[in-house]
DRENDO-1510 file (C-alpha; in Angstrom, 1 decimal, always signed):
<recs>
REC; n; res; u; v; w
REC; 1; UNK; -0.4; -8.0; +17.5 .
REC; 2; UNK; +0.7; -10.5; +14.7 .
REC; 3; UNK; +3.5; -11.6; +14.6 .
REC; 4; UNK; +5.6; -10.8; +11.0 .
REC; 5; UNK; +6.3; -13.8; +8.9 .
REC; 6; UNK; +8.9; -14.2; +6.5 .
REC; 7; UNK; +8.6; -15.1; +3.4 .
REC; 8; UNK; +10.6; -16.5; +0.8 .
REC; 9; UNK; +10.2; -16.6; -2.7 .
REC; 10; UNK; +12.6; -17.3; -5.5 .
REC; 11; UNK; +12.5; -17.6; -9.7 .
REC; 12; UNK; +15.0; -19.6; -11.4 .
REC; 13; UNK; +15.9; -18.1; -15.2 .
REC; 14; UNK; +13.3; -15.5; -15.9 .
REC; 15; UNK; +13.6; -12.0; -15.3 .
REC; 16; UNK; +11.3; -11.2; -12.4 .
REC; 17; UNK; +10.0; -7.7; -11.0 .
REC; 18; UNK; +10.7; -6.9; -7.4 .
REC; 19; UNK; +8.5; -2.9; -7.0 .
REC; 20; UNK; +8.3; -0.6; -3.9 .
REC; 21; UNK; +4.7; +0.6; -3.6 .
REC; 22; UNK; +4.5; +3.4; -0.7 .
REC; 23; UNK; +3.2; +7.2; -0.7 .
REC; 24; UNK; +0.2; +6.4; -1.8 .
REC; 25; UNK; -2.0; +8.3; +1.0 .
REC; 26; UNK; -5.3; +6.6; +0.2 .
REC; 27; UNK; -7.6; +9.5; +1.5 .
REC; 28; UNK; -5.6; +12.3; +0.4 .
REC; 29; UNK; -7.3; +14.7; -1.8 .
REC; 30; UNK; -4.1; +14.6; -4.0 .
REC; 31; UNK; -4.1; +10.8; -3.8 .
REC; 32; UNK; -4.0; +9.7; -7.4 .
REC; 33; UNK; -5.9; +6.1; -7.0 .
REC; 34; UNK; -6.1; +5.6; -11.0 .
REC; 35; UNK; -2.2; +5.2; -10.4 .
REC; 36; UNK; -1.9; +3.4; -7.7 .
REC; 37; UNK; -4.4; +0.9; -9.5 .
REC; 38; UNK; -2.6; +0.6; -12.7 .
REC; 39; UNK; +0.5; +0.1; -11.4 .
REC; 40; UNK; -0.8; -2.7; -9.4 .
REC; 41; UNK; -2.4; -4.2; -12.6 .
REC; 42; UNK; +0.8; -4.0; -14.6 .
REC; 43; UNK; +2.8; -5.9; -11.2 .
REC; 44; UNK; -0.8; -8.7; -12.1 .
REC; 45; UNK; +0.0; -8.6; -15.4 .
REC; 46; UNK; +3.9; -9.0; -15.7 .
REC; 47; UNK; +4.6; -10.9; -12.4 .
REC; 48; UNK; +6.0; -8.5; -10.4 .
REC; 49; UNK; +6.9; -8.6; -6.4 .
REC; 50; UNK; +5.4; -5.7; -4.5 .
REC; 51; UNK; +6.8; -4.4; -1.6 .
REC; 52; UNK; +4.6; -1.7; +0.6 .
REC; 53; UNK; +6.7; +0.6; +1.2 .
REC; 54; UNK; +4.6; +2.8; +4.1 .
REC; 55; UNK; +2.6; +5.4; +3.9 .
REC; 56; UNK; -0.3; +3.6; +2.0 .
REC; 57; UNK; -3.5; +5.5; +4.0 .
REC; 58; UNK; -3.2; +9.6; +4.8 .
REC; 59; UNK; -4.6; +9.1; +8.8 .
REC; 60; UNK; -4.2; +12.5; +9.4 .
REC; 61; UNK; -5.2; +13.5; +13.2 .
REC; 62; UNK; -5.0; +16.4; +14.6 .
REC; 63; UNK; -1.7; +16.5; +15.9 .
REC; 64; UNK; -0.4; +15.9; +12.2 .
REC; 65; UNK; +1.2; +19.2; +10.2 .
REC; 66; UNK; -1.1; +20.7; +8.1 .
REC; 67; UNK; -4.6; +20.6; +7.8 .
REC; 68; UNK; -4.8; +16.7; +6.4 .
REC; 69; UNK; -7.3; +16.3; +9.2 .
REC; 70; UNK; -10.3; +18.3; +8.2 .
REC; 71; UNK; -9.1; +17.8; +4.0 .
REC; 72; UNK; -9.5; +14.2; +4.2 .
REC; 73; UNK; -11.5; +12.7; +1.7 .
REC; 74; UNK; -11.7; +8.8; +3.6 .
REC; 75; UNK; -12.4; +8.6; +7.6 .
REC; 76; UNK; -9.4; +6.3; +8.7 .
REC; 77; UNK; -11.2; +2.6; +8.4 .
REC; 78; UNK; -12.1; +3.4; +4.9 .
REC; 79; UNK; -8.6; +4.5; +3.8 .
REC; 80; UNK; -7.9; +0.7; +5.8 .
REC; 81; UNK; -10.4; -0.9; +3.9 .
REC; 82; UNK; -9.8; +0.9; +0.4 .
REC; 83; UNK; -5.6; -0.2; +0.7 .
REC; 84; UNK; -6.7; -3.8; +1.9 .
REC; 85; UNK; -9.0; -4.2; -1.5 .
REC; 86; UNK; -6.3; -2.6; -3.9 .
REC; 87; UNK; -3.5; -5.0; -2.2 .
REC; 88; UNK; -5.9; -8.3; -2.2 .
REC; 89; UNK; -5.3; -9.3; -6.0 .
REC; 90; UNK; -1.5; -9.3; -5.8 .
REC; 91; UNK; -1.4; -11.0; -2.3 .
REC; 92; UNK; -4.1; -13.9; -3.4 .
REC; 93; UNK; -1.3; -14.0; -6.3 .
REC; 94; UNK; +1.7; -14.3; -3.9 .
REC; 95; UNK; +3.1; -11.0; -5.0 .
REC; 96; UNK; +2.9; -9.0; -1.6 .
REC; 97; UNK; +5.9; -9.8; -0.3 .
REC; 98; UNK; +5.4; -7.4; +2.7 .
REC; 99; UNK; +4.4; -4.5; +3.9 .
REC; 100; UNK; +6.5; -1.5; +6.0 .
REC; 101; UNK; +4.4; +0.6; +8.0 .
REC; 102; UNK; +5.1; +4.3; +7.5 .
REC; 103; UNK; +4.5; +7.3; +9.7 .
REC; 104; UNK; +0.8; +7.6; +8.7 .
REC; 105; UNK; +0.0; +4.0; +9.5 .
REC; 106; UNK; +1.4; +4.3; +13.0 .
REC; 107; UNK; -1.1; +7.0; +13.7 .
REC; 108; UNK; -3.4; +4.4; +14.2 .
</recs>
């Protein structure tokens, strides 16, 4: 297991952006990823901190309420790889400044 880094940013005079990103269930059939994407562009675009806030992949099993299992619209290493690509432009940009893990991601 990796061990969690901190990281420390700062800005001096300009305004600057801190956003929570979480809830996005990639693999979710109600998952909207149009969203998810433009509001990752606009953090590109305006300079704005992220911060995952869990919950980023659905990972049903079958132990999880509901029927998420069989509804799934990602096996779990896609809904991995999708978050990982969407989360790449802002963290080659220094913008991810971390990620919490949510229920759904300790499934895995």
């Amino acid at each position: 297991m990796e061990t969690p880094k901190l990281l420390r940013r700062s800005c001096k005079g300009a305004k600057k952006y801190l956003l929570p990103f979480g809830d996005v269930h990639i693999g979710a059939p109600g998952c909207n990823l149009k969203k998810a994407k433009d509001y990752i562009s606009w953090a590109i675009d305006n300079d704005a901190w992220i911060l995952g806030m869990g919950d980023l992949i659905e990972n049903a099993n079958r132990y999880s309420v509901g029927s998420g299992v069989y509804e799934q619209t990602l096996n779990p290493q896609e809904q991995q790889d999708g978050i990982v690509e969407l989360l790449r432009p802002i963290a080659k940009r220094g913008l991810l400044l971390g990620l919490l893990s949510g229920n759904h991601e300790e499934r895995t």
